[in-house]
N, C-alpha and C positions, 0 to 999 in steps of 0.2 A: 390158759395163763391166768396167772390171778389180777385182781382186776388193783387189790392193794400192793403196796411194798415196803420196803424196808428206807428208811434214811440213816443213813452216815451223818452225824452234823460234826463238820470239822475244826475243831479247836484246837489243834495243835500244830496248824501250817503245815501242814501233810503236803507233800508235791501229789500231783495230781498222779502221776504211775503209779504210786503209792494204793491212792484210794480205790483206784478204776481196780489193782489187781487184787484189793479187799472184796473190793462191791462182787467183781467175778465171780469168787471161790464161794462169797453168801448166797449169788444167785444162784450155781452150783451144789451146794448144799440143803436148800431152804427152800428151791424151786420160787421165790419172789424175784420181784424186778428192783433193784437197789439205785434211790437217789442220793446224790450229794450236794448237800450245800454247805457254804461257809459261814461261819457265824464267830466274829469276835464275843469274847465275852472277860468281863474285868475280871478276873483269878482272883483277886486282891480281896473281896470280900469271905472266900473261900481258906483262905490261907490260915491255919494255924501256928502260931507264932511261938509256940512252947514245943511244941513236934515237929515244927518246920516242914509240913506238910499241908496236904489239901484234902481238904473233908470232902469224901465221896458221898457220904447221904445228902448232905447241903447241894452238890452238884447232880445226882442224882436228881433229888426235885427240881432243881433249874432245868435239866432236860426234859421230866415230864410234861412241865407247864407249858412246854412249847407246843400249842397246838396245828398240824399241821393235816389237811383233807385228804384224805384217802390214805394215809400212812395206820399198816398196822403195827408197824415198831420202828424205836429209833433208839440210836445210842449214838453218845459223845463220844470221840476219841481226841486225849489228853497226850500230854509228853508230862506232864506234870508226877511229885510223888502223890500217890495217894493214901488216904486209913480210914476207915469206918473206928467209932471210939474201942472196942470190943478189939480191935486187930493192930498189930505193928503197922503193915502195910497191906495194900491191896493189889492187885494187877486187874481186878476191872469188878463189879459188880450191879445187877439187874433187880428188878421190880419181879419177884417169882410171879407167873402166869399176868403178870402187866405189859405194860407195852414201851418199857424203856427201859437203857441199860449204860454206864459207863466203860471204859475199859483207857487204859496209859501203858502209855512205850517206860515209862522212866524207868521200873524196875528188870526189866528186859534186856537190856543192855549189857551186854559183854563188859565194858567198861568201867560197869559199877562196882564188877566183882574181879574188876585186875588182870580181865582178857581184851586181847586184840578185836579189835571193833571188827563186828560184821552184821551188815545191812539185811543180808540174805534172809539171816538166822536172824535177826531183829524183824523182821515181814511177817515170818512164819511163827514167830511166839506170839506176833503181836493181832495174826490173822486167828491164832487160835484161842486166841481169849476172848476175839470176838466174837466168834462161832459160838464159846461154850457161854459166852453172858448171854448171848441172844435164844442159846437154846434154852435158858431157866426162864426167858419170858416168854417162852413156849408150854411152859410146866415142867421142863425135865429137871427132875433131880439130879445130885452126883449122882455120876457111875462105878462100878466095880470091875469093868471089864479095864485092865491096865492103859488101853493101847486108846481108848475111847475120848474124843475132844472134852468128854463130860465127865471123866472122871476128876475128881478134888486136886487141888494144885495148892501147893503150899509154899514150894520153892520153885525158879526158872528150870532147876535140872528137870523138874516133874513136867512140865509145858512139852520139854524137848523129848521127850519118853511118846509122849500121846499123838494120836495122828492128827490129822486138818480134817476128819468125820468121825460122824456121829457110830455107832454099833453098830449092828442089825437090832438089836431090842431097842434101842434109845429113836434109831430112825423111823421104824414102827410106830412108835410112841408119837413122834413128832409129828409122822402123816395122818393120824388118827383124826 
C-alpha cells in the first residue's frame, strides 16, 4: 500500500456519496488511498466578467499552493464554468507530471444542452474527467486508443464514448 495519496479538495458542495463513490473508482484505478476535505473558497476573485466564466489557470494555482503532508496529488472539484484563455471552455485541467489538477460538473450536465437531467450519467462524466486530469499528473499524455479515460475530449458526447480506465499501454505507463 502506498504510504502517499490522492486528495479531493471539495469546492463545489458535493454530497458526501458523491465524493466516497469518486474517491473509490481513483482508488481503484491508481491503486492510492484517496482523502477528502472541504474547503470553501471565494470564486469571486476567479470570475471573469467578459466570459462569465471562471479561470482555471488562476484556480489551478490556488490548488497547488495548498500544501498538504503526505499527499502526492490533489485536485479541486468545481460546479462552476470553467476556460483556460486559449480555450471556450474546459471540463477540468492538471499540472502535466505536477501534482495538481482541477476538474467541474458545469459543463456535464444534460441540462446545459436541453436533455433531461441525469445524476448517474453526470457521476460518471464527472468521475472520468477526474481520472483523465489526475492521470496527465501522472505524465500521461492523450491517448489514441478510442475507448481510453485518456484519450482527448472536446465535447460531453466524447467523455460518454471512453471508459472509467486507463488502456493496457497507458496503465503500463502509469505503474511504471
Amino acid at each position: 500500500m502506498n504510504q502517499q495519496s490522492i486528495l479531493l479538495i471539495n469546492k463545489g458542495n458535493f454530497k458526501s456519496d458523491i465524493l466516497n463513490s469518486i474517491a473509490q473508482e481513483i482508488t481503484c484505478k491508481l491503486n492510492y488511498p484517496v482523502h477528502i476535505v472541504e474547503n470553501s473558497l471565494d470564486l469571486d476573485e476567479y470570475y471573469d466578467p467578459v466570459r462569465r466564466q471562471f479561470n482555471g489557470n488562476d484556480l489551478l494555482k490556488t490548488i497547488n499552493s495548498r500544501s498538504s503532508h503526505g499527499i502526492i496529488k490533489k485536485i479541486g472539484l468545481f460546479r462552476v464554468d470553467l476556460f483556460i484563455p486559449i480555450l471556450t471552455y474546459i471540463f477540468g485541467q492538471a499540472q502535466f507530471k505536477g501534482s495538481c489538477a482541477i476538474a467541474s460538473t458545469y459543463r456535464l450536465r444534460n441540462e446545459l444542452y436541453g436533455i433531461k437531467k441525469d445524476d448517474t450519467l453526470l457521476l460518471q462524466r464527472f468521475t472520468k474527467v477526474i481520472i483523465h486530469e489526475l492521470g496527465h499528473t501522472f505524465g500521461l499524455t492523450h491517448c489514441h486508443t478510442p475507448t481510453c479515460v485518456m484519450r482527448s475530449t472536446t465535447y460531453v458526447e466524447d467523455i460518454d464514448q471512453k471508459e472509467m480506465s486507463y488502456c493496457p499501454t497507458c496503465k503500463t505507463l502509469i505503474e511504471a
